[in-house]
C-alpha positions in Angstrom: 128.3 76.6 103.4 124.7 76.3 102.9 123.8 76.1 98.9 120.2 77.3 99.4 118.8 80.5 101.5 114.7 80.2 101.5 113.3 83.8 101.5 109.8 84.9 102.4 108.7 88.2 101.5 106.4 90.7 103.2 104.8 93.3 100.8 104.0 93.7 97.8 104.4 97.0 96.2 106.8 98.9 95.0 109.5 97.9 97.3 108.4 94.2 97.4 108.7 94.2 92.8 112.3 95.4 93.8 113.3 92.5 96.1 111.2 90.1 93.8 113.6 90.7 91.1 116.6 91.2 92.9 115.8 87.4 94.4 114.8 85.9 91.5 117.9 87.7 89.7 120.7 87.3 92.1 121.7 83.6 91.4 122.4 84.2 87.4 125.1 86.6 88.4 126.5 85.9 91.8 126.7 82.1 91.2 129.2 81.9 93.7 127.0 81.8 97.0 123.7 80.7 98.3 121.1 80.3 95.8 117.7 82.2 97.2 114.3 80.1 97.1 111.4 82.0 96.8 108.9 80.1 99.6 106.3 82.7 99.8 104.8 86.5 99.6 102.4 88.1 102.9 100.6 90.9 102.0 96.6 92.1 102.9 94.8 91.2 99.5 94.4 87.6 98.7 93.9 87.9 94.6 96.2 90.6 94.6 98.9 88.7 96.6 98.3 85.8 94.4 99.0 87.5 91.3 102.1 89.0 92.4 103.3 85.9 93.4 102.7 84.0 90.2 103.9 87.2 87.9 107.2 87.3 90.0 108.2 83.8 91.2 107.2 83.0 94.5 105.9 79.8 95.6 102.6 81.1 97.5 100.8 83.9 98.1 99.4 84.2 101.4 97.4 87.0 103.9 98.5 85.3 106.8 102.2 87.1 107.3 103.0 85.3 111.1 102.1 82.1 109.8 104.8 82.7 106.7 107.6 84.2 109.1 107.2 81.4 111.6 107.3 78.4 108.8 110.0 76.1 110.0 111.4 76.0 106.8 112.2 79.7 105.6 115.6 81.0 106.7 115.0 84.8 105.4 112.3 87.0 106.2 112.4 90.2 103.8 110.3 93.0 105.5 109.3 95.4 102.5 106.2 96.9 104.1 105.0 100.2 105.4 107.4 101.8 108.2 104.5 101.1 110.9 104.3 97.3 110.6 108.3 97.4 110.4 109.0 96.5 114.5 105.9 94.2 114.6 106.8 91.8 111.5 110.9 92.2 112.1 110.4 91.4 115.5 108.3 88.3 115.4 110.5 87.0 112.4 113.5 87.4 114.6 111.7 85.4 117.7 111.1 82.6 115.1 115.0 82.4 114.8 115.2 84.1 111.1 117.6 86.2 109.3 116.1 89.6 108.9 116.0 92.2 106.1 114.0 95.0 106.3 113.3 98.3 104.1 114.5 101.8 105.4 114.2 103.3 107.1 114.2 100.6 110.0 111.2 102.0 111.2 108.5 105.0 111.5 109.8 106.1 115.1 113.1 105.9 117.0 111.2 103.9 119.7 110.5 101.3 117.0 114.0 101.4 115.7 115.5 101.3 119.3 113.1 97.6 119.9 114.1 96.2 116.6 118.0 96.5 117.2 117.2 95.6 121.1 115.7 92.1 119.9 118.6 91.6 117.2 121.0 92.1 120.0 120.4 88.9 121.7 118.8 87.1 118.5 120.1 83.7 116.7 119.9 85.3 113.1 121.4 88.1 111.4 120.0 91.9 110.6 120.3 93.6 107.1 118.4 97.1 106.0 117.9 98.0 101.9 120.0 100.5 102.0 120.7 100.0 98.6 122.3 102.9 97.1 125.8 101.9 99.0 125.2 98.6 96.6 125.4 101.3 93.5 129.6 101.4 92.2 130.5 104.5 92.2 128.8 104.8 95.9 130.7 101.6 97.0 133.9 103.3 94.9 133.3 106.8 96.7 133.8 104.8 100.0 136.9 103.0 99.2 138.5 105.8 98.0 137.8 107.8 101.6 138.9 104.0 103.3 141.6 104.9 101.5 143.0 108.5 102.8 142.6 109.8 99.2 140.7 112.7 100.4 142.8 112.8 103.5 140.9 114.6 106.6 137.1 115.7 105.4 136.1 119.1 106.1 132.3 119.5 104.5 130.2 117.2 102.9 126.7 118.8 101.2 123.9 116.1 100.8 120.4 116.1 99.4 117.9 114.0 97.9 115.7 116.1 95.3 112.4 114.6 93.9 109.3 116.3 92.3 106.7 113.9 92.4 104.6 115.2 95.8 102.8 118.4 94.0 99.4 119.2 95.1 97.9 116.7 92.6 99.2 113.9 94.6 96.3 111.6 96.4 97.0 111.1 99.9 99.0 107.7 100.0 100.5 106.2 103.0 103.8 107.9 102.6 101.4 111.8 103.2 100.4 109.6 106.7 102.3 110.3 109.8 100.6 107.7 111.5 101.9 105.1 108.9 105.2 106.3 107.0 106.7 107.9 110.7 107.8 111.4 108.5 107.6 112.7 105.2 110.7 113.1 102.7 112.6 113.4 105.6 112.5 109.4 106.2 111.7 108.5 102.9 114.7 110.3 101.2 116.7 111.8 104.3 117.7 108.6 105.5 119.2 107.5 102.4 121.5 110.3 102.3 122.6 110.1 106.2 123.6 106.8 105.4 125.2 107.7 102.6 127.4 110.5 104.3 128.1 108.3 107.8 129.2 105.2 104.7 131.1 106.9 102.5 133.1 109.4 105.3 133.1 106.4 107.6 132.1 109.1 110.5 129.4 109.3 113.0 127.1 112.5 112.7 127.8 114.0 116.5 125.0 116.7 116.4 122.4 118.7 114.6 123.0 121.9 115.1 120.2 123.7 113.2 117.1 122.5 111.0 113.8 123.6 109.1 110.5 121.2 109.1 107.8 121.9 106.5 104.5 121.1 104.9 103.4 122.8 101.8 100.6 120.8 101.1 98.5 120.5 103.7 95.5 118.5 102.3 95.7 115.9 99.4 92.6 114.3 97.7 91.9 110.9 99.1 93.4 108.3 97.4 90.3 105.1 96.6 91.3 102.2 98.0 95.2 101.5 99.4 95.9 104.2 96.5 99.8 104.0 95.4 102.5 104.3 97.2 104.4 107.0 94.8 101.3 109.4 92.9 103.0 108.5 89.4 101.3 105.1 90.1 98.4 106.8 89.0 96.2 106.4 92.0 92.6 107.1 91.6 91.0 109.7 94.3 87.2 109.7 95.5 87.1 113.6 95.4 86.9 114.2 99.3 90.2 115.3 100.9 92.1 114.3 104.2 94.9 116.1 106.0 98.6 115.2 105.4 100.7 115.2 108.4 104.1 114.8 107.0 106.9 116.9 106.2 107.2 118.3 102.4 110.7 119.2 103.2 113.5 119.0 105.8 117.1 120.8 106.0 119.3 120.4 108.9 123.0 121.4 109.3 125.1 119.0 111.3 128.9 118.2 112.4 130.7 114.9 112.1 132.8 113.1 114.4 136.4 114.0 112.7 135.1 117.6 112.9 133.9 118.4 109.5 130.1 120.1 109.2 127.3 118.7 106.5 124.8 120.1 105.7 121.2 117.7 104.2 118.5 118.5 102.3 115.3 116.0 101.9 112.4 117.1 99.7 110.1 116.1 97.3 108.9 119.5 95.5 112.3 119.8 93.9 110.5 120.8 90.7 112.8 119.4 87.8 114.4 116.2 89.7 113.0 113.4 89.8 115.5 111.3 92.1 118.5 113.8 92.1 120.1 111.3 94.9 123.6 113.5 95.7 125.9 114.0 97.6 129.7 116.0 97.7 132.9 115.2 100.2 135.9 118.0 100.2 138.7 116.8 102.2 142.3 118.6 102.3 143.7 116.2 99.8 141.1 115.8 97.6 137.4 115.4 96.7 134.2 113.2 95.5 130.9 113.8 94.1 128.2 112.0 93.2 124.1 112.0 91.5 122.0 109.1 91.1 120.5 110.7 88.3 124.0 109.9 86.3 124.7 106.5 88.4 127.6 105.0 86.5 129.7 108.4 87.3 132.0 109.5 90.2 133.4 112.7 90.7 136.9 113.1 91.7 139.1 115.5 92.7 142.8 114.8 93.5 144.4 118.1 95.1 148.0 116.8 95.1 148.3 116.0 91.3 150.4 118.3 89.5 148.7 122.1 89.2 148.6 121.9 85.2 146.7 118.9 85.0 144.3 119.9 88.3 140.9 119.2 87.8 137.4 117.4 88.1 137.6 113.5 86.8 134.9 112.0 85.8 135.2 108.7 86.4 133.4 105.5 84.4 132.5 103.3 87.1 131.5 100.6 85.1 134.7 98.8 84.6 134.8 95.6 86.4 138.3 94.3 85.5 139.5 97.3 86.9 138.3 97.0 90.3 134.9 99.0 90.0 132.7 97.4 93.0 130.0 94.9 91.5 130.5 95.7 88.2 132.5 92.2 87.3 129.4 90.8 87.6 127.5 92.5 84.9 128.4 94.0 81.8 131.2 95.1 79.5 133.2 98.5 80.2 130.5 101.3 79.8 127.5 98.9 79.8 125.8 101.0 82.5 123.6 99.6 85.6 120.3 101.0 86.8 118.5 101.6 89.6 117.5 97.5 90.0 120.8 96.5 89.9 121.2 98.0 93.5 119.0 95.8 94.7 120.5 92.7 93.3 124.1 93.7 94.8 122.7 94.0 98.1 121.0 90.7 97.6 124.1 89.0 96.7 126.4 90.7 99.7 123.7 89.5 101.9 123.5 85.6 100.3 127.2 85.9 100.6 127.4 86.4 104.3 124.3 83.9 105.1 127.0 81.5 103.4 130.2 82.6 105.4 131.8 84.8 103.3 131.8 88.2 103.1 130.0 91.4 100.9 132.0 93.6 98.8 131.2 96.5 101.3 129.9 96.9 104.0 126.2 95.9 105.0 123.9 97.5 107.3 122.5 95.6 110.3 120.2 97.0 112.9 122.4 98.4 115.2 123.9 100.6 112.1 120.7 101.5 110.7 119.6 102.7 114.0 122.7 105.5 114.5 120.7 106.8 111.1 117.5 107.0 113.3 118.7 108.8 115.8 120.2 111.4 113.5 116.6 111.4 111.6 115.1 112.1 115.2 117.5 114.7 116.3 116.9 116.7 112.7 113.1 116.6 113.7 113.9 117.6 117.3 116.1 120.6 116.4 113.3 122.2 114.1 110.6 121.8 116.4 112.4 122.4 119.3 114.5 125.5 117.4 117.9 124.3 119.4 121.0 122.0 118.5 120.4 118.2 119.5 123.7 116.5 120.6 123.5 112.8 119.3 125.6 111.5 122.6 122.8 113.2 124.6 119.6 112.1 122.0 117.9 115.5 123.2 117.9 119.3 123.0 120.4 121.1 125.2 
């Protein structure tokens, strides 16, 4: 088993704080596996890069990203940069014989995706994608139960991820950019809950059979600079505005491979959530449900317990002596996790598995992460093309 994994990073903003501290986390409470070295962070802006690397651990900040994937001595390349540089960066870092992680979703356009899990096919390291919120308990817990049979055969599952930060007052970031981000809250917040659904159900999505695509806000102030990634960030604007060619909001209806229908919904103008992440399972024996916004909770359901005592438990998922996924390694009972913590569990599944053993769930790879680009694709399809997409076929019929 190898004691050390070194990690280079690639970006530096939001998503690139997140890894930072789930690497330079991980080891004080998975001490069990591969501790990660921090080698070196890539991104555009030398005294920016700099910074970040002295404020959050790293051993060097550098502009030069090929020249810090292809160093001999780094074993992980972590890909948290824009979805239009995704293909380029995870592709070279696999062609200098590195493990790859990369952000989600894997990339801005199924042709990207479909070249990324092409060159992992026949590559000498392993694939990972952040999809993190599988890493949160009661997500991981949601899944075992279904593993299970608890909820015996599903018949509907309702998913949507709600936010309200993307009003009118919001500068026109990367993420408003079709040309960079690939879609709008579709493939920002969409592909988290696909991947939710096809984890937790452990079924495909077979077909789209009806969405809606739409932009609201059609021009957003132009943001100085590289602006922010999220407007919250509190990115200045230079007064002139620029088109946004995104979606606002997406809503498709779809049916599963053990012939249960779903429906999603992705937007971020859900005035009054902030990052309502949710999602509900019925099944004939039983059901789940589950919001982000109260993380250390799963709904359940159990139809077959006695009629008088029939009802919705909540359940604490914060009890690792119990057999609450991850928790063991933090708190006391009721000590509740938060949004980082995701991010640390998914780093220590992946050390785990660089060093032979296994992760408490499972992780997603390229291949997997591209059946959630298809379904992304086909939800786009379907509203422009105003017809059902069949995922075996990948095109409107």
């Amino acid at each position: 088993m190898h004691d050390r994994i070194n990690v280079t990073l690639l970006g530096s903003k939001f998503m690139g704080r997140a890894h930072s501290n789930a690497w330079s986390k991980v080891a004080r409470f998975f001490p069990d596996r591969p501790a990660p070295a921090m080698r070196a962070v890539a991104a555009r802006d030398a005294a920016a890069v700099a910074s970040f690397a002295r404020t959050w651990g790293w051993g060097q900040g550098t502009t030069d990203w090929r020249a810090a994937v292809e160093d001999e001595t780094v074993d992980l390349v972590d890909v948290a940069t824009p979805n239009h540089v995704h293909a380029e960066q995870a592709i070279a870092a696999l062609e200098a014989g590195k493990h790859v992680v990369c952000e989600k979703p894997l990339a801005g356009t199924l042709a990207d995706a479909e070249a990324m899990a092409a060159a992992a096919e026949g590559a000498q390291g392993r694939t990972f994608v952040w999809y993190s919120y599988r890493r949160v308990p009661a997500v991981a817990l949601a899944h075992r139960l279904v593993a299970s049979g608890a909820l015996g055969r599903v018949y509907h599952v309702r998913a949507a991820y709600l936010q309200d930060w993307a009003g009118p007052e919001a500068p026109l970031v990367w993420r408003f950019q079709g040309d960079i981000a690939g879609s709008g809250a579709h493939g920002d917040l969409g592909a988290h809950i696909i991947d939710a659904v096809r984890f937790v159900t452990g079924e495909e999505i077979t077909g789209v059979e009806g969405a809606i695509e739409h932009t609201f806000i059609e021009e957003r102030a132009l943001a100085e600079g590289a602006g922010g990634e999220i407007a919250g960030a509190g990115a200045g604007t230079t007064g002139a505005k620029g088109k946004s060619t995104v979606d606002d909001a997406v809503l498709f209806l779809a049916r599963l491979s053990g012939g249960g229908l779903a429906s999603f919904e992705s937007t971020r103008l859900a005035t009054g959530y902030h990052n309502a992440n949710r999602f509900e399972i019925h099944g004939e024996k039983g059901a789940l449900r589950f919001d982000f916004e109260r993380m250390n909770e799963l709904g359940f359901y159990d139809k077959e317990a006695e009629p008088a005592v029939q009802g919705w438990t909540t359940i604490d998922v914060t009890r690792g002596g119990d057999g609450h996924p991850y928790a063991e390694a933090w708190w006391p009972d009721s000590h509740g996790l938060g949004y980082e913590h995701t991010f640390i569990n998914q780093a220590a599944d992946i050390l785990a598995v660089l060093g032979g053993g296994a992760p408490q769930v499972p992780l997603p790879d390229f291949a997997d992460a591209l059946r959630t680009q298809r379904v992304l694709h086909a939800a786009v399809e379907s509203a422009r093309h105003r017809t059902p997409i069949s995922l075996n076929e990948g095109r409107p019929r």
